[in-house]
C-alpha positions as CSV (number, residue, x, y, z in Angstrom):
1,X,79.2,-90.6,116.6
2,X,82.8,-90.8,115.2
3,X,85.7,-91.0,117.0
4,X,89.6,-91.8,116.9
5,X,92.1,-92.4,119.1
6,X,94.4,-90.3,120.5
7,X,97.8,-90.1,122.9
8,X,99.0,-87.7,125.0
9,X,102.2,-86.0,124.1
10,X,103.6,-82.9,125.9
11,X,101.9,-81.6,128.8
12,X,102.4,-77.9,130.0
13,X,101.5,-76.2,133.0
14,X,100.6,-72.4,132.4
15,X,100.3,-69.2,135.1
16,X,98.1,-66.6,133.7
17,X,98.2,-63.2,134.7
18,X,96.1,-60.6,135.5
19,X,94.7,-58.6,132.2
20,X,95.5,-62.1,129.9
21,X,92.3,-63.2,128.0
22,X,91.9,-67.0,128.5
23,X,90.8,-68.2,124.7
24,X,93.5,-65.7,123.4
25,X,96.4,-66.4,125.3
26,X,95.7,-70.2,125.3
27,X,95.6,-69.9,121.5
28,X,98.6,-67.7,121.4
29,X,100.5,-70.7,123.1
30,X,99.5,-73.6,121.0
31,X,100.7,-71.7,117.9
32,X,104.0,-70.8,119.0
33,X,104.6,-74.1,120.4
34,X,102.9,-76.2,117.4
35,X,99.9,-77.5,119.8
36,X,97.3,-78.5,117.4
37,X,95.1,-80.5,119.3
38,X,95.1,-80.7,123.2
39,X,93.1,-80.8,126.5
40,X,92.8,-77.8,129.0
41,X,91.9,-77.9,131.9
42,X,91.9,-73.9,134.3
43,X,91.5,-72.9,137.4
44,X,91.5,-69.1,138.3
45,X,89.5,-65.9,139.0
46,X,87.4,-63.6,136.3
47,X,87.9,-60.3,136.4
48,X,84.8,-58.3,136.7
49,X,83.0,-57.7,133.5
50,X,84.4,-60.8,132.0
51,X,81.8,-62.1,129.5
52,X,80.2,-65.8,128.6
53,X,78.3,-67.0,126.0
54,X,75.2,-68.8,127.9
55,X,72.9,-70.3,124.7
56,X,71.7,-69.2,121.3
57,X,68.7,-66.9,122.0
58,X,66.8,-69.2,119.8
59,X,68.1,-72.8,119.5
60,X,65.8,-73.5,116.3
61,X,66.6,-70.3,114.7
62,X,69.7,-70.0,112.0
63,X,71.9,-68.3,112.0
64,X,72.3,-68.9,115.7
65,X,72.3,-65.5,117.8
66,X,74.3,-66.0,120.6
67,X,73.1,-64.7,124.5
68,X,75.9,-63.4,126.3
69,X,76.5,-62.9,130.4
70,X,78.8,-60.3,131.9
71,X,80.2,-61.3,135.3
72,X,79.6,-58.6,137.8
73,X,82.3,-58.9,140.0
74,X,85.4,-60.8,140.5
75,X,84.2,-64.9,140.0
76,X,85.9,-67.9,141.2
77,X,86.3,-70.3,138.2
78,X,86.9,-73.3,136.8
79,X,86.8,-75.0,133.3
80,X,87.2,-77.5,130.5
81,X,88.0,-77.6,127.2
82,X,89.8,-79.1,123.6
83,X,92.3,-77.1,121.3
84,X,92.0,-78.2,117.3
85,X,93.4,-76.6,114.8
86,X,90.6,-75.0,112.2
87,X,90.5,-74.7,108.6
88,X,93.0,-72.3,108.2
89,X,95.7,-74.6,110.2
90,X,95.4,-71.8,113.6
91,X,94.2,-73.8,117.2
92,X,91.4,-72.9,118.8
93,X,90.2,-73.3,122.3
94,X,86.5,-74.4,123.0
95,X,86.4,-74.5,126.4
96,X,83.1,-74.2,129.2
97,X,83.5,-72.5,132.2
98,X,81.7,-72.6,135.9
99,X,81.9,-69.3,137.6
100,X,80.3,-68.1,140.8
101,X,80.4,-65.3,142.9
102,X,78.3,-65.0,146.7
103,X,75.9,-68.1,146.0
104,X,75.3,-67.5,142.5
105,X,76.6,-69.1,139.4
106,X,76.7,-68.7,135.8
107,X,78.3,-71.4,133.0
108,X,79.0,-71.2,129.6
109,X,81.5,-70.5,126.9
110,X,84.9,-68.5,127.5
111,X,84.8,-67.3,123.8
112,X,83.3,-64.3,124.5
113,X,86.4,-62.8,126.6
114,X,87.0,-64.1,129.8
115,X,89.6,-61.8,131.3
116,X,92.3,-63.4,134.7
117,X,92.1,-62.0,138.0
118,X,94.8,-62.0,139.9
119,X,94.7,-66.1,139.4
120,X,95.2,-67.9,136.3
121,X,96.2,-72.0,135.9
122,X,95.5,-74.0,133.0
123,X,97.3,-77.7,132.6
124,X,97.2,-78.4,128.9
125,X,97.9,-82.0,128.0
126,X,99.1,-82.3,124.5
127,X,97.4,-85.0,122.0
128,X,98.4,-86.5,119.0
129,X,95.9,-86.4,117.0
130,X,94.3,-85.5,112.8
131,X,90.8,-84.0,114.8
132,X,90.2,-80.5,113.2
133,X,87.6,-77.9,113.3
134,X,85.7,-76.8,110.3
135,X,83.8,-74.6,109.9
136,X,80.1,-75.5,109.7
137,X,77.9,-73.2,106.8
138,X,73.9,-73.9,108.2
139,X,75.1,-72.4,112.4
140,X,78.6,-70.7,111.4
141,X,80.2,-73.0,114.8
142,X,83.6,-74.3,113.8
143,X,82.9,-78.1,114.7
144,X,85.2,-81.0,115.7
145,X,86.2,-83.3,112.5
146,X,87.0,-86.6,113.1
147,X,89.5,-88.1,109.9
């Protein structure tokens, strides 16, 4: 494990619309407002079709090939995440999402294009911080650098 520590700076609170992308619009922000590193936290409906990445097909295999889900249906959601800055200086948003729809439920990764319905919060609490992401050559993820 490595770690550092961290404090919180600015935080912002962020509506969403219908149409936005989450990953895109939250990475959109940071730039323009010089967020490299940061904590998210949303709250908000999936439009229908929205999709997830829900495990590598293969977790021993390399490269890894992700498996995606499609969300049939507008989905309640919720989810977590970080924003760090990779190796070419832009942020980007890992963040893990819970959505469910009539008693069933699907998590996993927002990369893949998770599009607002209707409903979109996200609290994102600044940190000051020298965590980056960087690109890892063996699974192709770009990973969290502690220095």
């Amino acid at each position: 494990m490595d770690y550092l520590q961290a404090t919180v700076e600015r935080v912002f609170i962020l509506r969403l619309y219908s149409g936005e992308i989450v990953h895109e619009t939250l990475e959109v922000f940071a730039e323009k407002n010089n967020v490299n590193s940061a904590v998210c936290l949303f709250l908000g409906g999936a439009e229908s079709e929205s999709k997830l990445v829900v495990g590598p097909k293969d977790g021993n295999a390399l490269p890894v090939e992700p498996m995606t889900a499609l969300l049939m249906g507008v989905h309640e959601g919720c989810g977590v995440g970080t924003i760090f800055c990779n190796s070419e200086g832009k942020p980007k948003l890992h963040m893990h999402g819970s959505f469910g729809r009539n008693g069933h439920a699907v998590t996993g990764c927002m990369r893949a294009g998770v599009e607002i319905w209707s409903i979109g919060e996200v609290v994102m609490f600044e940190l000051c911080s020298s965590a980056k992401r960087e690109k890892d050559p063996k699974t192709g993820f770009e990973l969290l650098k502690i220095c």
